[in-house]
N, C-alpha and C positions, 0 to 999 in steps of 0.2 A: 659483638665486638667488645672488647675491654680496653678500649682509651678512654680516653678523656672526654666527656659528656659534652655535646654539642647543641646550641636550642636552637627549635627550629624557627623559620621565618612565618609566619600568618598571614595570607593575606587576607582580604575583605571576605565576609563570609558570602558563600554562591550556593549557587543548586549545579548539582555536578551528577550527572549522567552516567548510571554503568559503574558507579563508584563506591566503593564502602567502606565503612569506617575501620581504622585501623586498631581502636581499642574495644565497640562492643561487636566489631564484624558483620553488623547490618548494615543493609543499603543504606545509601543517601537522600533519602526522600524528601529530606526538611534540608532548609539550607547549613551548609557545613564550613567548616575551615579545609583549606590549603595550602601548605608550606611551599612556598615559591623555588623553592632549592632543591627540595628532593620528594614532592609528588606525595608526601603523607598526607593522606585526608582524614578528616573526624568532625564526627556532628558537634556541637559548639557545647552540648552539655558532655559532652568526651573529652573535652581539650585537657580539664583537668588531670587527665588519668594517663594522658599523653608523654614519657618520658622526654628528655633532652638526646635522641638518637638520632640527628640529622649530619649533613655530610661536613666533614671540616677542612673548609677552604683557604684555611691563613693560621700561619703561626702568631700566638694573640702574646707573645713575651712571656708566657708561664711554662716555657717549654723552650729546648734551644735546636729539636728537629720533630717529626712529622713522621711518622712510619704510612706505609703503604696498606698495612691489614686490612684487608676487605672481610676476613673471616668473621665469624659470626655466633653467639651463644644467646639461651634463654639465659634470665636473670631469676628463673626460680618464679617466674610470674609473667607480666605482661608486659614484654618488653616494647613499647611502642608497640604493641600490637604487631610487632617483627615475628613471623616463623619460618622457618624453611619449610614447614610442610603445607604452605600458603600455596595450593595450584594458581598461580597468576600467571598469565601466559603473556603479559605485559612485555617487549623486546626488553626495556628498562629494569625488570624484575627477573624474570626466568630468563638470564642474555644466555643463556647457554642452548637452550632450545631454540631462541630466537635467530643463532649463528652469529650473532654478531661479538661474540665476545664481551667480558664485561666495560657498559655502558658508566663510567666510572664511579664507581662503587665507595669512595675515601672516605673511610669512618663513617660507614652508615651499617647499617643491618641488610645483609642482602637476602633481595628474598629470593628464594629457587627451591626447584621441587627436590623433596628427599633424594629421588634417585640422582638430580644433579648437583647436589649439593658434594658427595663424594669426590669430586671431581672440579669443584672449583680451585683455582689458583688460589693460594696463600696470600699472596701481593696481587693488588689490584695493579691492572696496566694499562689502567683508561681505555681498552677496548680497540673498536676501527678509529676514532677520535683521537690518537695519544698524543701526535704531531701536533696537532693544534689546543690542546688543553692547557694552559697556565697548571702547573703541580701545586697543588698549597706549600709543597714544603717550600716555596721559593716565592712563597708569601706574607708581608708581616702587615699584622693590621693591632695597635690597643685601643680594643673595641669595650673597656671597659664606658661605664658610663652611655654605650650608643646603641640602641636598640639593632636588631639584625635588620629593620629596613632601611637606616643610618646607614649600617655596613657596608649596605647591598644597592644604596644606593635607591630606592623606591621610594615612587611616591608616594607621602603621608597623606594625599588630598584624596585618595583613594582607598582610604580606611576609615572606619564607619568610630564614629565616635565613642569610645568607651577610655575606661581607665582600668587600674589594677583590679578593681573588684567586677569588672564585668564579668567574670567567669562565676560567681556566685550568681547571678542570673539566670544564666545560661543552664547550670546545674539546678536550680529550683525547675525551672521552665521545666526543664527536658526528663524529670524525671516521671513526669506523667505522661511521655512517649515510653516509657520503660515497661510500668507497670500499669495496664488498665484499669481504673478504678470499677470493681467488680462489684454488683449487685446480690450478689448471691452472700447470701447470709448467713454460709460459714466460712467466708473469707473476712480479714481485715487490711486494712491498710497502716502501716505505720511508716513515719517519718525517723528515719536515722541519721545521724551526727558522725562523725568521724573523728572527733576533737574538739578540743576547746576554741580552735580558730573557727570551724565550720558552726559553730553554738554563735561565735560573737556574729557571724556575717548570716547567721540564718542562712546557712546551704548546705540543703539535707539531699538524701535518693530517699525513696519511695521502694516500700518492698510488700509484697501482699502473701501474706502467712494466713493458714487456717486458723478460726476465729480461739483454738483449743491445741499447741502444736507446743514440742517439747523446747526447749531453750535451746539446746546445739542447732533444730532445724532453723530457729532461729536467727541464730548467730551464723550460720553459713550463708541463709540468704543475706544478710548484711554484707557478710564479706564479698559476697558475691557482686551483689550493689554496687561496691566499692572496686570489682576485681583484683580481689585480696586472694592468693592461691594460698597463705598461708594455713598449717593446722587449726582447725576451729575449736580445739580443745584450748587454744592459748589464747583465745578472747571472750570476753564476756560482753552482756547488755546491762548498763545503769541507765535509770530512771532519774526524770526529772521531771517540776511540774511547768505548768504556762508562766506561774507569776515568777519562778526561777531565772525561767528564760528572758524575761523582759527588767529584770532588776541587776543593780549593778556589780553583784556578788555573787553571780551564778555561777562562778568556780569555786569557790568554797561553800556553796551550799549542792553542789554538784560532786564533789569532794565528798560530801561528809556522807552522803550516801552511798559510799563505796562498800561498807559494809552490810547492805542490807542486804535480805533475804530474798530474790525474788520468787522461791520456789521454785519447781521441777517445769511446769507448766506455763505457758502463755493464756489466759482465758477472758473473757468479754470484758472485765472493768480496769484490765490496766493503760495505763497512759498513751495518747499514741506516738509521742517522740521518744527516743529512746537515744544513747551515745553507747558506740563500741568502745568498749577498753580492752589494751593488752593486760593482760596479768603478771603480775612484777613476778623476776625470776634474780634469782639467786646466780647465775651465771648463766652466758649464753656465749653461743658461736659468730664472733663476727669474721667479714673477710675486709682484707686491709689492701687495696688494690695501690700497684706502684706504674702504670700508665708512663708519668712522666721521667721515671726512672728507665736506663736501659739496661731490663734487665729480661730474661727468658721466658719468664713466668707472667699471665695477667696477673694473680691474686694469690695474698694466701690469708688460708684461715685461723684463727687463733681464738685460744676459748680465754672470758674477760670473767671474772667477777670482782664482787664488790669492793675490792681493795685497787683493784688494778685502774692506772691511772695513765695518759698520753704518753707519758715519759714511759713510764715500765713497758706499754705496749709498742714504743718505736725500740727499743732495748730486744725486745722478744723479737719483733717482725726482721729488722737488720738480717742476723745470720740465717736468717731462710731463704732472703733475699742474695745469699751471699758477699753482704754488705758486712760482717763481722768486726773487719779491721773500722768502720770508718769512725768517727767522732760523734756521738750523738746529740750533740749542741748543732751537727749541720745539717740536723733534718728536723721535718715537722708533721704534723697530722692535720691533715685539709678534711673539714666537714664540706662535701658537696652535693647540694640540693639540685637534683636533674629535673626541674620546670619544664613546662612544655616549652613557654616561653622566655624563659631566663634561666638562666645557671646561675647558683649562688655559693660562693666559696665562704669558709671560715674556720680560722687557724683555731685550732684549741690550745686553750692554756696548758703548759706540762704538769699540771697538777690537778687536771680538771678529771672526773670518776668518770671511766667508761660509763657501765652499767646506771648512774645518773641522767648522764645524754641522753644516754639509748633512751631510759624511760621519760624526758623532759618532748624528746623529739615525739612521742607515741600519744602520748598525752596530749600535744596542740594536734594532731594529724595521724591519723594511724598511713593515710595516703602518701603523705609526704616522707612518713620511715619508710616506705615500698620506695619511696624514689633517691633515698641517701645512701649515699657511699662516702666511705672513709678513704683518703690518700695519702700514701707517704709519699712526701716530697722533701727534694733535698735544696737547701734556702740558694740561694741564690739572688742576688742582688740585680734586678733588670733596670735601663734607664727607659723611662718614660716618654714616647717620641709619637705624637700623634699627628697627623698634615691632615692639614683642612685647605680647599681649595675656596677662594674668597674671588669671587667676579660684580660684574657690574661697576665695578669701578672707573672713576674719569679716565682717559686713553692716557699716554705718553708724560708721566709724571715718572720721578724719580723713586727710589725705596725710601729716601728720607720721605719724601710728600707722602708717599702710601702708608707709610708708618704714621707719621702724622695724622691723618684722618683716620686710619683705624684708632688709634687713640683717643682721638676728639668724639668719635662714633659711638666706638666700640670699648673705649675705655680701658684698651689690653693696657695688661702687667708687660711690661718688655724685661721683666726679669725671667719669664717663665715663658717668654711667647717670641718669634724673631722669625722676619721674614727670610727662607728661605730660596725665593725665586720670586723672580717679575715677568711679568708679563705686558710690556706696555703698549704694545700695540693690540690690544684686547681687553686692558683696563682689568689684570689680574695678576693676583698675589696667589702664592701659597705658604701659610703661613707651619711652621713649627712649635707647637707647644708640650711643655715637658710637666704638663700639671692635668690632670682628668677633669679636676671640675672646673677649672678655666677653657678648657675645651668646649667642654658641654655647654657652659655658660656665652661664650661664644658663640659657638652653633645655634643654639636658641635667638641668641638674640639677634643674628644678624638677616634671619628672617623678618623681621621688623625695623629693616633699616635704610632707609635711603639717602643716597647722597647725591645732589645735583638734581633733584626730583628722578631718581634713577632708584629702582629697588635692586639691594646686593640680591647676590644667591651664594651658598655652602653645601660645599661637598664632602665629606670624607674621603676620602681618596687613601689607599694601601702602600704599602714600598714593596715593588719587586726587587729583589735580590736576585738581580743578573748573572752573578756566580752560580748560581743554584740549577739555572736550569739546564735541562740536559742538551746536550750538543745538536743533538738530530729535531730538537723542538723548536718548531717555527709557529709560538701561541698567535689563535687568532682574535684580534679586538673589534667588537663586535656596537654597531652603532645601531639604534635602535628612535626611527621616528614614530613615538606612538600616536600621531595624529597624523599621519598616512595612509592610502589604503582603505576607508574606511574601519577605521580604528584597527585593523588588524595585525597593528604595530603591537597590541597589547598582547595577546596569543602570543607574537612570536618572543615579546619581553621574557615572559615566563617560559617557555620552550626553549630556549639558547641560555637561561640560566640555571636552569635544568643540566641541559647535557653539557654545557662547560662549567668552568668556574664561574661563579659570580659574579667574581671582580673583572672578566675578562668583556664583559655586557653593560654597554653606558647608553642611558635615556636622554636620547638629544634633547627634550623640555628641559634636563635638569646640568644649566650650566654649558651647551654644548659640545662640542666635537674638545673642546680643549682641556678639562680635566682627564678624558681618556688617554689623549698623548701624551699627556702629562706624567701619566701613571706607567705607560709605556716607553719612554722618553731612554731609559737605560737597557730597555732589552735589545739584545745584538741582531736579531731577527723576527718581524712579524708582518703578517698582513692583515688585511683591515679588510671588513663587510659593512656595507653602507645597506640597510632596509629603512628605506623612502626612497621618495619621486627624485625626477632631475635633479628639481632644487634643494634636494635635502645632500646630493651626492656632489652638486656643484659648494654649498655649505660646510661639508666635509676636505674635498679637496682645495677649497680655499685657505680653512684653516691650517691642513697639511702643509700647504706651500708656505703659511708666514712661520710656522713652528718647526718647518724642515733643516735649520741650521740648529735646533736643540736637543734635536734628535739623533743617538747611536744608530740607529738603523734610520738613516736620511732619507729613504726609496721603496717603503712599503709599496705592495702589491696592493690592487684595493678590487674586491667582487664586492658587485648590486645583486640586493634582491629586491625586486622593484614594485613599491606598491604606490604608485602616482598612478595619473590618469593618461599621463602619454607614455613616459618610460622609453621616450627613445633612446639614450644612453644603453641599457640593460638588453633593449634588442637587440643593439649591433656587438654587443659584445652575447649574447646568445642566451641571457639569463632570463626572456622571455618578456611576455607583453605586459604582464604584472598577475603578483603574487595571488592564487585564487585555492589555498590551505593545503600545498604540499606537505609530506613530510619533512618536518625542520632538519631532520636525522640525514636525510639524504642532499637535502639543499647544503650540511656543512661538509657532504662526502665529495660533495659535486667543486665545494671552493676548493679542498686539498685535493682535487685532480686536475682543477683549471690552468690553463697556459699563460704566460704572461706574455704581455703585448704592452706597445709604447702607444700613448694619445698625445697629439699636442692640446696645448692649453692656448689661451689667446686672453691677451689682455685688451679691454676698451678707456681710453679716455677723453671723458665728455666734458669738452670745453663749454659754456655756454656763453657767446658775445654778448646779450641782451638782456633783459629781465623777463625772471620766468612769466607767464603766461597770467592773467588776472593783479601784476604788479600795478597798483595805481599813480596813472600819469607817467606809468616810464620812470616813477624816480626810485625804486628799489633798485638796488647793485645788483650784479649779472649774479648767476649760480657761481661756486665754488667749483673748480674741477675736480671731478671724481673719478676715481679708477675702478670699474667691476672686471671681473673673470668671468672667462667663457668656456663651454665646452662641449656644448651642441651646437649653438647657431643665434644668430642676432636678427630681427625682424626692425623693421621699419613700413609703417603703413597701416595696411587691410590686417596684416598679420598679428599686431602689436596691435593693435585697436579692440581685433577681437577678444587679445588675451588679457586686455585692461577690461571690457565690459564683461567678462567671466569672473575678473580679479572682484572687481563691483560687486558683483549678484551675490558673489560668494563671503565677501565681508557684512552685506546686510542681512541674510541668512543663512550661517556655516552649519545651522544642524542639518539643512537637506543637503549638504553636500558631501554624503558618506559612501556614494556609491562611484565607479567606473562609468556605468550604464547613465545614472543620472546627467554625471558632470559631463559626458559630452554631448548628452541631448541640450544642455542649456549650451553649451557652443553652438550647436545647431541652428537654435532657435538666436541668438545675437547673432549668427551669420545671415540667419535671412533678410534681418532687419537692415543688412549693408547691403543687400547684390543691386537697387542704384545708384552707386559713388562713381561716381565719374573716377578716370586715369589722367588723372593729372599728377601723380606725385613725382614721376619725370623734372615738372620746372619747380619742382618746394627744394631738389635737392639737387647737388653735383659731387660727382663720383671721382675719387683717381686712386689708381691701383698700380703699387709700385712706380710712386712721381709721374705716372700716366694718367690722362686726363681719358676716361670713358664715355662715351655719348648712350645717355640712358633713352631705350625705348618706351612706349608709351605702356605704362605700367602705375599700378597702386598700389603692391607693396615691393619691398625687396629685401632679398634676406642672405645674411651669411651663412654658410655652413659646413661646420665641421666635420659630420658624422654622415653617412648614408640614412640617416632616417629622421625621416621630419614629419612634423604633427600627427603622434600617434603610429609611428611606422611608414609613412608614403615614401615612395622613393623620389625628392624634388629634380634632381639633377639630372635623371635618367640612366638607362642602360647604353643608348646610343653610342656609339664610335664616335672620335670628333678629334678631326685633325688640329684643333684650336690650343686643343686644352688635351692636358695628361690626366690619366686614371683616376678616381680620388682615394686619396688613402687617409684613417684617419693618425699617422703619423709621417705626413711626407710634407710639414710645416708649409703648408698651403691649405688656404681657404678657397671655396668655391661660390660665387655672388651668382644667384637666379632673382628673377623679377617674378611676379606673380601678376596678371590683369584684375583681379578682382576675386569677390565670393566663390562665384560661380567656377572660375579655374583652377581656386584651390580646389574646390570640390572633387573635379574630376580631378587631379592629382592623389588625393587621399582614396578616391575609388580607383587608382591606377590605370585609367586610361588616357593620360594626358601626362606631361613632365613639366616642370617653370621653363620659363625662357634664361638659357643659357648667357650670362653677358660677362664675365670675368675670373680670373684663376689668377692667386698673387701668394703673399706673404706680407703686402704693407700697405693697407688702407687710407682715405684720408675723406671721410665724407661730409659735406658743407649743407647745412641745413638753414634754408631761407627762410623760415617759419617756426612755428612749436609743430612735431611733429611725433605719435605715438612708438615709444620704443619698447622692445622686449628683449631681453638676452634670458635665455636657456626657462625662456616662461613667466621670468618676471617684469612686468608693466610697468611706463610711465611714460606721460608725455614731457620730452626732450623740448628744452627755450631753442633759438636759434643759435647756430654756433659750429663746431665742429667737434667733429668724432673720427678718431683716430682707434684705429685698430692694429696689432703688432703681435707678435710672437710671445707668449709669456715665460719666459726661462726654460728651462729644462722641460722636456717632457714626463709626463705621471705613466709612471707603472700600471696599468692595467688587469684584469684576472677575466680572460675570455673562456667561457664554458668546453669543455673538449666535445668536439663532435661526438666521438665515441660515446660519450656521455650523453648527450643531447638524444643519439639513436636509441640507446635503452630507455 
């Protein structure tokens, strides 16, 4: 492809299976990098040789649209280690073979086999995915100043510590995986340079030449070291010594030795470092790529010599572009350094000497001239508009008070910085800043900042441009608990940012459920995937319901993929018993097939008359009343006891609680410890359903419930006919009250030979609590002061996304 050079994302380096490196095409053996965006992997002394070839998901303001080209060319060398005649049978890579059509392809290098390549579409069309993919073009992000894991929104706490120079490491380390150090004593080994940058950081490759071999064989394996495909007639080897290296003039005593003789031959007493230089020319062929211009052509080439300067060469390039007529004060020539990890622009002076550059750039890096491109751009004046999302802040203050404390905090310029939106019933701001380094500066710092003994968090967050998207696209926003599941929140993080946009994928640890709406808040249609347990899906649709009057689309649809330990939510709508390493590809085929369906919601509020529970002497004031949502069921007793002493075990040691299997054997085990509890919790409590006063049977817990499936799947309510009571449906804004006796008849209810004891069917609860008494809603635990609890209808009912049968049977 010939756009605009895109860097990729890295995550922590791993051992990766079956996997090979994208720039020297050997397995993965040692641990490697992985770009969390678009699946290129490279062993960590490759990263450097890694171009900026990854996929571009957001218009960055250097550009005022976004083309579709999926197509794809060699750069005359190694292009990210991109080829079409790469057999990968990957669905992602060869999609044409795969059937699936292309798996969206947007400005990356696609790879397919020769024979499919003929036959790829021109414009990528996001594949079976399109419906649900966010388009970059209908994305703006100024990502200057913010690393791609900023962008994207990834956690830093999960990258291994390094800086800018860790990649000189990496490339020392690894290049004795490259070349064997050979015993045989007519090999040598030498240390090559690539520049004067790879001299000051000591980061050479390693190449083993026979001890007596001609200087071109030489200089090829050099280049080769480097995967340099250029002619090896246009480089040579200079010498230099140890004490050069270690002194602080070792480019002008490195310099001066440009003219020396090394002879025809390599033989036993020369040096073993060495530096490749290009050889100065008199004029050469550059190509001048117009990417951001729209115009038919990627590139064209123009021969430079010595006289020729920016200005003469944007003079030349114009009418080839068919730009003839225009003004040449309104364009410019952009130096762009395509890093593995960063793209670096820079304007040249219009009097600045081609052939100069050319040789300034060769000279620090002969690697870095493989990875430069020249661009004509036409100027354009952008305004600087960056949103950062700012949480953790005190609840229900004003913009002045929030401004204020960012101030006092954070120290913002309110010349350059201005709150955009509040949030105050979640104690957040999203602020607007039209300055990069006060951004950045921000951002840094407000990870170090707490207010009220309360730590902020910051997000970058993108601007959809709702105009942009196409009519028939209903993007899906994807919520992601990576401490779910047994961590396999993390797999699916990177898997869903993979096959959609990036921006379209939020890590509930960072900032929750509400920088996503946030970001979505203007598109006219979407739906939403919640991956975690009940409570992560009850977390979600909580925050839905306080942010639903901010939102153009008020009534998103919302699919579970369920990686909790009960997951009863995700059963009854058919997404199964929890997540155990489907295809993420089909789990997102499966949401854009799913049905919508209505759930009611149900609010609880918990009065408390008395003081809670360990108050000394009674003289603490009662609780405060609190409102929670519900939307499986609420336990009182045996039920809510057990899932407090689960709650326990698992706050004192949460690293064994990473499995399914585990976490309900430890239910198991605090279940037996209860089955002798007497059935008294009859006279702890009093019942009335719909202003009706219920006469409770002897029982020890009792529970509401919404959904057909309780603890892990059981059916509580039963299959039974029952002229008492209607069907239960979970949108026929009725709750259904079972009793439970104890341990033991949960038990047989989960093993399905027994049902609760049937005692009420309403819409308006009202239950009186004589005592402190263990409560749960939808799994989460506490013991309740005495008081009352009111339970009621919660507004409107949530849109749902039930699996289709049809779907469920393949």
């Amino acid at each position: 492809h010939w756009q605009v050079p895109v860097a990729h994302c890295f995550g922590p380096p791993g051992h990766y299976k079956r996997k090979f490196c994208t720039v020297c095409r050997k397995s993965l053996e040692s641990p490697a990098f992985r770009c969390e965006v678009c699946e290129l992997h490279v062993h960590t002394d490759c990263i450097l040789f890694a171009c900026s070839d990854c996929r571009q998901c957001h218009q960055d303001g250097h550009q005022d649209h976004v083309s579709a080209d999926a197509s794809a060319a060699e750069r005359g060398g190694v292009v990210s280690g991109f080829s079409f005649a790469c057999c990968q049978l990957s669905k992602h890579f060869c999609c044409l073979l795969a059937g699936k059509g292309n798996v969206w392809l947007q400005n990356v290098s696609q790879i397919a086999h020769a024979a499919c390549y003929v036959i790829v579409a021109p414009e990528c069309t996001f594949g079976r995915l399109r419906n649900m993919i966010l388009p970059p073009s209908c994305v703006q992000l100024f990502s200057r100043n913010f690393s791609k894991l900023h962008c994207f929104r990834i956690s830093e706490n999960l990258q291994p510590e390094s800086d800018e120079d860790d990649d000189a490491d990496g490339s020392t380390q690894g290049s004795a995986k490259d070349v064997q150090i050979s015993t045989d004593s007519s090999k040598q080994t030498l240390k090559i340079f690539d520049g004067n940058d790879a001299v000051k950081r000591n980061q050479f490759r390693l190449i083993s030449v026979p001890r007596i071999a001609k200087n071109e064989e030489v200089v090829e394996a050099a280049l080769r070291a480097y995967y340099i495909n250029d002619d090896q007639h246009e480089y040579e080897l200079q010498t230099f010594t140890q004490q050069a290296l270690l002194s602080d003039d070792i480019l002008n005593r490195n310099d001066a030795a440009e003219d020396s003789n090394l002879g025809s031959v390599f033989r036993e007493s020369v040096p073993e470092a060495w530096i490749i230089r290009a050889k100065p020319k008199d004029e050469e062929v550059i190509r001048i790529y117009a990417a951001w211009l729209k115009v038919g052509m990627a590139y064209v080439s123009l021969r430079v010599n010595k006289d020729s300067t920016t200005q003469t060469v944007i003079k030349e390039v114009l009418p080839l572009l068919g730009r003839q007529t225009e003004c040449l004060q309104n364009f410019k020539l952009v130096e762009v350094l395509m890093g593995s990890k960063q793209v670096q622009r820079m304007v040249l002076d219009n009097q600045e000497l081609i052939l100069n550059r050319l040789k300034d750039i060769r000279k620090t890096s002969i690697r870095q001239m493989n990875q430069t491109r020249f661009y004509i751009v036409e100027n354009s004046k952008s305004i600087v508009r960056v949103n950062l999302f700012v949480g953790g802040l005190p609840p229900q203050l004003s913009p002045e008070e929030y401004t204020n404390i960012l101030k006092d905090e954070l120290a913002i310029k309110t010349n350059v910085v201005s709150v955009s939106h509040v949030y105050q019933a979640q104690g957040a701001v999203v602020l607007e800043i039209s300055c990069f380094s006060e951004a950045e500066r921000i951002y840094m710092l407000v990870k170090d900042t707490t207010v009220n003994d309360k730590p902020l968090n910051a997000v970058v967050i993108p601007e959809i441009m709702a105009s942009k998207i196409p009519q028939n696209c209903c993007p899906l926003l994807v919520f992601v608990n990576p401490k779910s599941g047994g961590l396999k929140g993390r797999d699916l993080l990177y898997s869903f940012r993979k096959l959609l946009n990036p921006h379209q994928v939020f890590e509930l640890t960072n900032g929750g459920p509400l920088p996503g709406f946030h970001t979505f808040s203007k598109v006219p249609s979407f739906r939403v995937l919640v991956c975690g347990g009940d409570g992560t899906v009850g977390w979600v649709l909580g925050a839905l319901e306080e942010i639903r009057h901010k939102l153009v689309c008020s009534e998103p649809s919302v699919a579970i993929l369920p990686l909790g330990t009960g997951n009863d939510l995700g059963r009854v709508l058919r997404w199964g018993a929890g997540y155990s390493g489907e295809d993420p590809y089909s789990i997102l085929v499966s949401v854009d097939e799913a049905d919508d369906v209505l759930m009611d919601r149900w609010t609880i509020l918990l009065d408390a008359e008395e003081p809670a529970e360990g108050a000394e002497n009674g003289v603490a004031e009662p609780e405060p009343p609190k409102i929670v949502q519900m939307n499986n069921y609420c336990g009182l007793g045996i039920d809510a006891e057990l899932s407090l002493d689960f709650h326990h075990a698992r706050e004192e040691e949460p690293g064994k609680f990473n499995s399914r299997f585990h976490n309900k054997g430890v239910y198991v085990k605090v279940g037996l410890q209860k089955i002798s509890h007497t059935r008294n919790l009859h006279k702890d409590i009093k019942l009335q359903v719909d202003q009706h006063e219920v006469e409770l049977p002897s029982i020890e817990g009792l529970i509401f419930i919404n959904i057909p499936s309780w603890g892990s799947g059981a059916d509580l309510w039963g299959s039974e006919s029952d002229s008492r009571f209607e069907k239960p449906r979970i949108d026929d804004g009725l709750l259904e009250v079972v009793g439970v006796t104890g341990v033991v008849h949960m038990g047989q209810v989960q093993g399905g030979f027994r049902s609760g004891i049937r005692i009420a069917q309403g819409s308006y609860f009202r239950v009186t609590l004589l005592k402190p008494i263990p409560v749960q809603v939808d799994g989460e635990p506490w013991i309740q002061a005495p008081g009352q609890i009111i339970i009621y209808a919660a507004g409107p009912k949530v849109h749902m996304l039930k699996k289709s049968k049809q779907k469920q049977k393949k």
